[in-house]
PDB file as gemmi writes it, atoms N, CA and C in Angstrom:
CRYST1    1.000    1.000    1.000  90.00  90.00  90.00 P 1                      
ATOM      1  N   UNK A   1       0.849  -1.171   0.000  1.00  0.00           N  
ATOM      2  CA  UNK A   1       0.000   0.000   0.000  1.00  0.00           C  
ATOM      3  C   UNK A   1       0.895   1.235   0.000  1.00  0.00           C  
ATOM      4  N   UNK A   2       0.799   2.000  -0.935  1.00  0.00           N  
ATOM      5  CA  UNK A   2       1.195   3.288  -1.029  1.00  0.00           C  
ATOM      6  C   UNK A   2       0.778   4.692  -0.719  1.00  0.00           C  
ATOM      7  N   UNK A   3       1.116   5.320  -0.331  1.00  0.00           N  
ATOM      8  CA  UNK A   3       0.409   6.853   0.342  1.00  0.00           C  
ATOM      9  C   UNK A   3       1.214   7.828   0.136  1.00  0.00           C  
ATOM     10  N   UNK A   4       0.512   9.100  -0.434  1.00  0.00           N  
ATOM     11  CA  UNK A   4       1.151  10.099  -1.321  1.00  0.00           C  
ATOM     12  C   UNK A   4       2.059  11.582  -0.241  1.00  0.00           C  
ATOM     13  N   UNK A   5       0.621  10.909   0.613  1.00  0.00           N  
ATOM     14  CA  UNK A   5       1.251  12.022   1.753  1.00  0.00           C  
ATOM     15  C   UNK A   5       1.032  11.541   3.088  1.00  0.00           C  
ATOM     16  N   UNK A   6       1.429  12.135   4.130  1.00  0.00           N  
ATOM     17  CA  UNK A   6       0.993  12.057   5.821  1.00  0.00           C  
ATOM     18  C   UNK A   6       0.583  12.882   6.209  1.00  0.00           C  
ATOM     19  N   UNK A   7      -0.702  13.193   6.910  1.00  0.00           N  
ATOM     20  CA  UNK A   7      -1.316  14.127   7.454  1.00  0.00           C  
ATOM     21  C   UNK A   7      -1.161  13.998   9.076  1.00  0.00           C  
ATOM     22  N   UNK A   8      -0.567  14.443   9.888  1.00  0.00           N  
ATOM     23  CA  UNK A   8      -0.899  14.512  11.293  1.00  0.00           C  
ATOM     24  C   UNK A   8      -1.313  15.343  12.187  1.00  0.00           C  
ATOM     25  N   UNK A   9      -2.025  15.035  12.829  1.00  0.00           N  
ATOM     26  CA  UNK A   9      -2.262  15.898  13.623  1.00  0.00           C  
ATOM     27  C   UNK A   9      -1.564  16.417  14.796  1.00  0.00           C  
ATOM     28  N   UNK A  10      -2.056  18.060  15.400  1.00  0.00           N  
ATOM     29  CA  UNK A  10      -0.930  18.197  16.511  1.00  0.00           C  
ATOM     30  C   UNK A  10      -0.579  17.600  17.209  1.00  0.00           C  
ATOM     31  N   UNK A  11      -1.470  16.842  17.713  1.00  0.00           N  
ATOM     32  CA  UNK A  11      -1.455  15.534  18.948  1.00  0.00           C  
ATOM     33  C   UNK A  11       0.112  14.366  18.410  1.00  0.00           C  
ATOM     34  N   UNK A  12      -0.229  14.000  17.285  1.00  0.00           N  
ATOM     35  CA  UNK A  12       0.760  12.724  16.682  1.00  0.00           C  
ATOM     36  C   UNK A  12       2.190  13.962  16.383  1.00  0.00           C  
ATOM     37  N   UNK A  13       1.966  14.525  15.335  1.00  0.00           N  
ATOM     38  CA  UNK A  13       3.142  15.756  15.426  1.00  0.00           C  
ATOM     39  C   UNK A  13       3.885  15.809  16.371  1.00  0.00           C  
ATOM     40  N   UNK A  14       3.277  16.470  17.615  1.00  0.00           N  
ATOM     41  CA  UNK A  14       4.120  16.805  19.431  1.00  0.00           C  
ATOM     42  C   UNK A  14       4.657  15.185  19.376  1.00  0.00           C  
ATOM     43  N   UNK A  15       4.139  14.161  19.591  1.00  0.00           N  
ATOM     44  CA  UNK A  15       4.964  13.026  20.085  1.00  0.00           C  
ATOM     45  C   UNK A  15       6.113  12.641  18.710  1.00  0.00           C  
ATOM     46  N   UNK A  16       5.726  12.958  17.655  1.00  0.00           N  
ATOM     47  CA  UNK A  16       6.791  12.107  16.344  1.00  0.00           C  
ATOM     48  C   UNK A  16       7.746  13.200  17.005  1.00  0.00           C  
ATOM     49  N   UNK A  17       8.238  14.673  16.940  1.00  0.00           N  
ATOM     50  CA  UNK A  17       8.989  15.358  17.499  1.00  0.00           C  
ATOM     51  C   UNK A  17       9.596  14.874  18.522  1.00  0.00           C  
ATOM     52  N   UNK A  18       8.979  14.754  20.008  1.00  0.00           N  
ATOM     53  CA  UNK A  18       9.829  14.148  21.234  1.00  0.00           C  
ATOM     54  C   UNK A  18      10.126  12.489  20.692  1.00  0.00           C  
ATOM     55  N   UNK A  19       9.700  11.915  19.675  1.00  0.00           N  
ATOM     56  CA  UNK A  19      10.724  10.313  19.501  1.00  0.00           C  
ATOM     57  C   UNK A  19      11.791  10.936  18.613  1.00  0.00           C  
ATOM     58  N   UNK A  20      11.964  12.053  17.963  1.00  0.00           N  
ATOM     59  CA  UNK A  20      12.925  12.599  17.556  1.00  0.00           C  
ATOM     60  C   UNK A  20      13.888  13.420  17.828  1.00  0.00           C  
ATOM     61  N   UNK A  21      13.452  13.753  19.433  1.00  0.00           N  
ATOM     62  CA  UNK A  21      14.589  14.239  20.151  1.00  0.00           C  
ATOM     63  C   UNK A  21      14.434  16.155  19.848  1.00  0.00           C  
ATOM     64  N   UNK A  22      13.361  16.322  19.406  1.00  0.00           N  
ATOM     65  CA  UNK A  22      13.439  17.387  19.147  1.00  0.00           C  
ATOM     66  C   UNK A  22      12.456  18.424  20.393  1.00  0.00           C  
ATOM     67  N   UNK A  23      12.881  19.390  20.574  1.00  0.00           N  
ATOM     68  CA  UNK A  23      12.106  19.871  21.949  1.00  0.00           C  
ATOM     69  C   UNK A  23      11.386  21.588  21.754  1.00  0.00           C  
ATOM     70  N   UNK A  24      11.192  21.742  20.286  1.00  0.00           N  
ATOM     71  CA  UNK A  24      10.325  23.150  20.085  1.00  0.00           C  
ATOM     72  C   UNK A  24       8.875  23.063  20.281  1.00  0.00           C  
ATOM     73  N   UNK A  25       8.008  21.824  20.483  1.00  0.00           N  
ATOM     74  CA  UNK A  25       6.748  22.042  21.010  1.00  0.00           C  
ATOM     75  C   UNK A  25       6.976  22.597  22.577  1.00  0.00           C  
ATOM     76  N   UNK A  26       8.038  22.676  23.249  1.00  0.00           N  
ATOM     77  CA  UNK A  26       7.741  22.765  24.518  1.00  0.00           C  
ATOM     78  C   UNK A  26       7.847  24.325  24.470  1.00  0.00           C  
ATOM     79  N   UNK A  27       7.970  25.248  23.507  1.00  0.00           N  
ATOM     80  CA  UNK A  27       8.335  26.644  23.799  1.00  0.00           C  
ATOM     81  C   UNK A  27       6.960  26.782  23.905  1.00  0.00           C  
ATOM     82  N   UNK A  28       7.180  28.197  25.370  1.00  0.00           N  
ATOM     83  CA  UNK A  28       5.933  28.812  25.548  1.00  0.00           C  
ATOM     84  C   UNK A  28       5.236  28.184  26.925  1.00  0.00           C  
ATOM     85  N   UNK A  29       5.372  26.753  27.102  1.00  0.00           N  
ATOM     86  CA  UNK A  29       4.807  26.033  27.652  1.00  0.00           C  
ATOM     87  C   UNK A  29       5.692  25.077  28.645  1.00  0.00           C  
ATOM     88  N   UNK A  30       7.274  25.703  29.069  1.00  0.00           N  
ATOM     89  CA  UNK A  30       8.158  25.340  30.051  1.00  0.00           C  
ATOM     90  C   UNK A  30       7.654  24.922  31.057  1.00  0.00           C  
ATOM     91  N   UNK A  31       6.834  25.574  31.932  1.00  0.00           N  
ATOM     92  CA  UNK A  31       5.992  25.315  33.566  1.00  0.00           C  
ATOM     93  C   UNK A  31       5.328  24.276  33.327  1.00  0.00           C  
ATOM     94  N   UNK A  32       4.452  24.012  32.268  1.00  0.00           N  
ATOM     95  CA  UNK A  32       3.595  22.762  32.656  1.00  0.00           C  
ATOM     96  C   UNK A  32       4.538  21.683  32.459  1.00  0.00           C  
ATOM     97  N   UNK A  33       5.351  21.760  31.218  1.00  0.00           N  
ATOM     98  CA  UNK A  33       6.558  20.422  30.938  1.00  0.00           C  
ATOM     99  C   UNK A  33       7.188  19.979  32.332  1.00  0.00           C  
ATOM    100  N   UNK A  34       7.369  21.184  33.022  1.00  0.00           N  
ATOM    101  CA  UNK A  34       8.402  21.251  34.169  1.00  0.00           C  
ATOM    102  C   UNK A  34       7.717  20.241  35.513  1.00  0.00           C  
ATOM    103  N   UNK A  35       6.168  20.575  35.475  1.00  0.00           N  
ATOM    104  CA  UNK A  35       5.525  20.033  36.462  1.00  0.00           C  
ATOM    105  C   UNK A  35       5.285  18.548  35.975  1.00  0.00           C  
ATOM    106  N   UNK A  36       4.945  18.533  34.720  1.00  0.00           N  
ATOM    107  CA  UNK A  36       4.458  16.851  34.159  1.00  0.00           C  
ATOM    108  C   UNK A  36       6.021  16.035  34.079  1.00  0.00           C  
ATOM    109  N   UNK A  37       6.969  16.250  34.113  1.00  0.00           N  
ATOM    110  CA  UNK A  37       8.285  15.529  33.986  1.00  0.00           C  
ATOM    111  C   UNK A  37       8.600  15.275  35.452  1.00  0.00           C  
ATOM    112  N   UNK A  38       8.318  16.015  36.169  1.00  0.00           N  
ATOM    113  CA  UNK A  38       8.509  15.728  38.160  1.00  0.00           C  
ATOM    114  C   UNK A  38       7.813  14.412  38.388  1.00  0.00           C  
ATOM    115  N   UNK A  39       6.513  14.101  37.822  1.00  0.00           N  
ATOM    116  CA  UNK A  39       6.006  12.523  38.162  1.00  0.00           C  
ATOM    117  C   UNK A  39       6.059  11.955  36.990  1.00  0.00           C  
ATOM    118  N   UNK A  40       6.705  11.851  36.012  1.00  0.00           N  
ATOM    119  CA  UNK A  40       6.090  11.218  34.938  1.00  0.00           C  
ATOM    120  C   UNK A  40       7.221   9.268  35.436  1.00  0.00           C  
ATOM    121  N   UNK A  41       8.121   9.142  35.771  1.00  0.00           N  
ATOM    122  CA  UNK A  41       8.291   8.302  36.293  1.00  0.00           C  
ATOM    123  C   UNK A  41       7.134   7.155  37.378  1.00  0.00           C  
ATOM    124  N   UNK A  42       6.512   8.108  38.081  1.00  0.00           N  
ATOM    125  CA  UNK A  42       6.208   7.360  39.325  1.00  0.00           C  
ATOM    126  C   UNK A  42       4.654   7.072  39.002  1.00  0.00           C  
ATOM    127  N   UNK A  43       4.500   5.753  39.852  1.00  0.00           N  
ATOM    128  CA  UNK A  43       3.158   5.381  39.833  1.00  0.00           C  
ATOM    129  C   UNK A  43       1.806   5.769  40.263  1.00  0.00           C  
ATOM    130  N   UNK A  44       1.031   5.736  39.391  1.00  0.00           N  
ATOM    131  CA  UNK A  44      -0.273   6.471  40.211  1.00  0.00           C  
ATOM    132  C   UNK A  44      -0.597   6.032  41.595  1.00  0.00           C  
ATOM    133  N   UNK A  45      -1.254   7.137  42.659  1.00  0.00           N  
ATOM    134  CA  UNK A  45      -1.605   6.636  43.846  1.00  0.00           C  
ATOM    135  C   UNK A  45      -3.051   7.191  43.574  1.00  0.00           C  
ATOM    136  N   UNK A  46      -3.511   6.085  44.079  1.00  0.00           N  
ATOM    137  CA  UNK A  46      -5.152   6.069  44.706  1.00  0.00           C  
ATOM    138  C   UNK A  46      -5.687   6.288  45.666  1.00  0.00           C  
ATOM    139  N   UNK A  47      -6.344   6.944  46.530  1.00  0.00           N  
ATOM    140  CA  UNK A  47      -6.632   7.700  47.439  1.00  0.00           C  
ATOM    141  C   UNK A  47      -8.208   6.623  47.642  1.00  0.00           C  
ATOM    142  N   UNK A  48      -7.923   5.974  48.499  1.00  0.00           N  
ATOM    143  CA  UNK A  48      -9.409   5.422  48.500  1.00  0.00           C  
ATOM    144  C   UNK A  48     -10.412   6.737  49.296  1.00  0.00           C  
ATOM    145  N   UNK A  49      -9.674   6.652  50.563  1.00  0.00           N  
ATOM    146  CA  UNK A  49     -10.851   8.078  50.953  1.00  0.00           C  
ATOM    147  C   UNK A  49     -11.587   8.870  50.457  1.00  0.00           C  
ATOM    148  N   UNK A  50     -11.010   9.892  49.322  1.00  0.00           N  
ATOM    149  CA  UNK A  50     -10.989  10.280  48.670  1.00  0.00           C  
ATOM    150  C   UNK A  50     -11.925  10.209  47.806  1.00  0.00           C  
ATOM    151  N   UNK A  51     -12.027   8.909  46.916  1.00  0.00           N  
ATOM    152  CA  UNK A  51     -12.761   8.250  45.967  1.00  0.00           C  
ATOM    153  C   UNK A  51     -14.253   7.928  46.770  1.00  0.00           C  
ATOM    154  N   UNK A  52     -14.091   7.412  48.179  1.00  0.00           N  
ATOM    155  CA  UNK A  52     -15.050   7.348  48.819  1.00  0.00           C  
ATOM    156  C   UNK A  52     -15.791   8.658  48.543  1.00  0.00           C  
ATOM    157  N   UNK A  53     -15.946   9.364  49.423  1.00  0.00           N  
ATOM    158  CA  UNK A  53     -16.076  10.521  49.459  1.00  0.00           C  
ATOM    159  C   UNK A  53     -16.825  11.601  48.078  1.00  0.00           C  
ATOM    160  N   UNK A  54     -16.120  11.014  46.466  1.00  0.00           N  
ATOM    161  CA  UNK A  54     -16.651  12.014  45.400  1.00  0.00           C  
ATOM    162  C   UNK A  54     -17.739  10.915  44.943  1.00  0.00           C  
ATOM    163  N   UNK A  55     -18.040   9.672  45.252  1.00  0.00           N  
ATOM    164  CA  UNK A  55     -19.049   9.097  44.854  1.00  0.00           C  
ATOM    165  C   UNK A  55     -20.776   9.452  46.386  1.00  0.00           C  
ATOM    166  N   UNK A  56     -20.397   9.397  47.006  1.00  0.00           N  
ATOM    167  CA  UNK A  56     -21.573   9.840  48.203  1.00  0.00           C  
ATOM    168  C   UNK A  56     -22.397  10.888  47.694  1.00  0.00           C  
ATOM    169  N   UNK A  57     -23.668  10.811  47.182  1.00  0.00           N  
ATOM    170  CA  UNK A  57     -24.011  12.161  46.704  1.00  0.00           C  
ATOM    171  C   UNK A  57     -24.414  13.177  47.549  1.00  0.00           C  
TER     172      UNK A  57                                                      
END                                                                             
């Protein structure tokens, strides 16, 4: 199968860029990168309390 062109969208764009090592989607937008890279390692925690709590109407 052959295809004449690639269309992507911003969404696919931003990630083909970061598997390419390239880092100009992040201009403009340093602080949030800065905060989402602090956990992006670690595992989600679940708060049962919490969860209790937003289901009780």
């Amino acid at each position: 199968m052959t295809t004449c062109c690639t269309v992507l969208s911003p969404h696919e764009q931003r990630i083909q860029e970061e598997m390419l090592g390239k880092e100009d989607f992040k201009k403009g937008r340093e602080r949030i990168y800065k905060i989402l890279e602090s956990f992006h390692t670690q595992r989600p925690i679940i708060d049962v309390e919490r969860a209790k709590y937003l289901l009780i109407p």
